[in-house]
C-alpha positions in Angstrom: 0.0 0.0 0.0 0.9 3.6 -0.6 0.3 6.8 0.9 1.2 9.9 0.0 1.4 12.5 2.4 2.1 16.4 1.8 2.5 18.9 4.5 2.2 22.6 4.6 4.6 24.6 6.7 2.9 26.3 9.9 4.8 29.9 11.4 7.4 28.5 13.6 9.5 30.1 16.0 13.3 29.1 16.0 12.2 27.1 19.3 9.5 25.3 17.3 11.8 24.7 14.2 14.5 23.2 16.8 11.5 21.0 18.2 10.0 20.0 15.3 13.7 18.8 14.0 14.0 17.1 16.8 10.8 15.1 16.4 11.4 14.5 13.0 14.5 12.9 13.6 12.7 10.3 15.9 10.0 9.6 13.5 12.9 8.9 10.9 14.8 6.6 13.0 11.8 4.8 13.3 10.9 4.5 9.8 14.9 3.4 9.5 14.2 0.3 12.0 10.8 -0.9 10.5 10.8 -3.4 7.8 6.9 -2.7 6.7 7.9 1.2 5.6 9.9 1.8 2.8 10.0 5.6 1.6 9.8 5.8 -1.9 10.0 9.8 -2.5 10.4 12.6 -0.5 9.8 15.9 -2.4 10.4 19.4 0.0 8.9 22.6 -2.4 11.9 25.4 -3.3 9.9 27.8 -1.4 10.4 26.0 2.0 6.8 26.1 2.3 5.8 22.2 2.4 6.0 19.1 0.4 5.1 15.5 -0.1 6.4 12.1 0.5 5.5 8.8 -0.5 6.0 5.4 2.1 5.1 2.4 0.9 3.7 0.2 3.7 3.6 -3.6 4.0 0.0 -3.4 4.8 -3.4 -1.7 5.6 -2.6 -1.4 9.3 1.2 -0.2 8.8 0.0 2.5 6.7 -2.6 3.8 8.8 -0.5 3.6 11.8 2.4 5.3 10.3 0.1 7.9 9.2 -1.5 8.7 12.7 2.3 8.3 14.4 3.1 11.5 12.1 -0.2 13.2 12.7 -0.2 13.7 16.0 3.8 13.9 16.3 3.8 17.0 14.0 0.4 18.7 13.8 2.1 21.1 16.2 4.5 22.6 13.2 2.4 21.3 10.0 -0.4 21.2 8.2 -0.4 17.5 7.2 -2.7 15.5 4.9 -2.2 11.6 4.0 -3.8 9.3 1.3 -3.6 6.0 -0.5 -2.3 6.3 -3.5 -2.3 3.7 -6.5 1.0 3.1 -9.2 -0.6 3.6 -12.7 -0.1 0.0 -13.4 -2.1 -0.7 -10.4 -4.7 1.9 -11.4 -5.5 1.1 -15.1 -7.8 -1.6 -15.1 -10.0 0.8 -12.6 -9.7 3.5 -14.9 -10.3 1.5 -18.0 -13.6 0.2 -16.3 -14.5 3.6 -15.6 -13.8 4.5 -19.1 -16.3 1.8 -20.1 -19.3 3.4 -18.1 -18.6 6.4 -19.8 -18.9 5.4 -22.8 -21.3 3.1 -22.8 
């Protein structure tokens, strides 16, 4: 399973940027240690003002526990949003079936 999750930068002060480091570190060594996350991108935008990653997860349950670790570790500093997301080789045979509702 993937998930995609992009974040948007809050106002920090140098105390909150130090803590926020800090906590991302953790959440890194973490990630490091666990054999159901594999990070597949991680994208930061030139402005400095968010940016988007993408963790594959061994299953349903990693995913979603991942994902809440990281919510409530760094909704202090970010704006954070999470979703699966689906390969396009994975995707196509949904699309193509949509494709053939459309058009009859």
């Amino acid at each position: 399973m993937l998930v995609q999750t992009t974040w948007k930068s809050r106002p920090l002060s140098p105390e909150q940027a130090n803590r926020m480091m800090s906590t991302w570190g953790k959440i890194e060594a973490r990630m490091a240690e666990d054999p159901n996350l594999e990070r597949i991108n991680w994208y930061i935008n030139a402005d400095a003002s968010g940016g988007s990653t993408v963790v594959r997860a061994a299953d349903g349950d990693a995913a979603h526990q991942f994902s809440l670790e990281i919510s409530l570790a760094l909704s202090e500093f970010l704006e954070l949003e999470s979703r699966v997301v689906l390969e396009l080789e994975t995707a196509m045979p949904g699309i193509l079936k949509g494709m053939e509702y459309i058009n009859g």
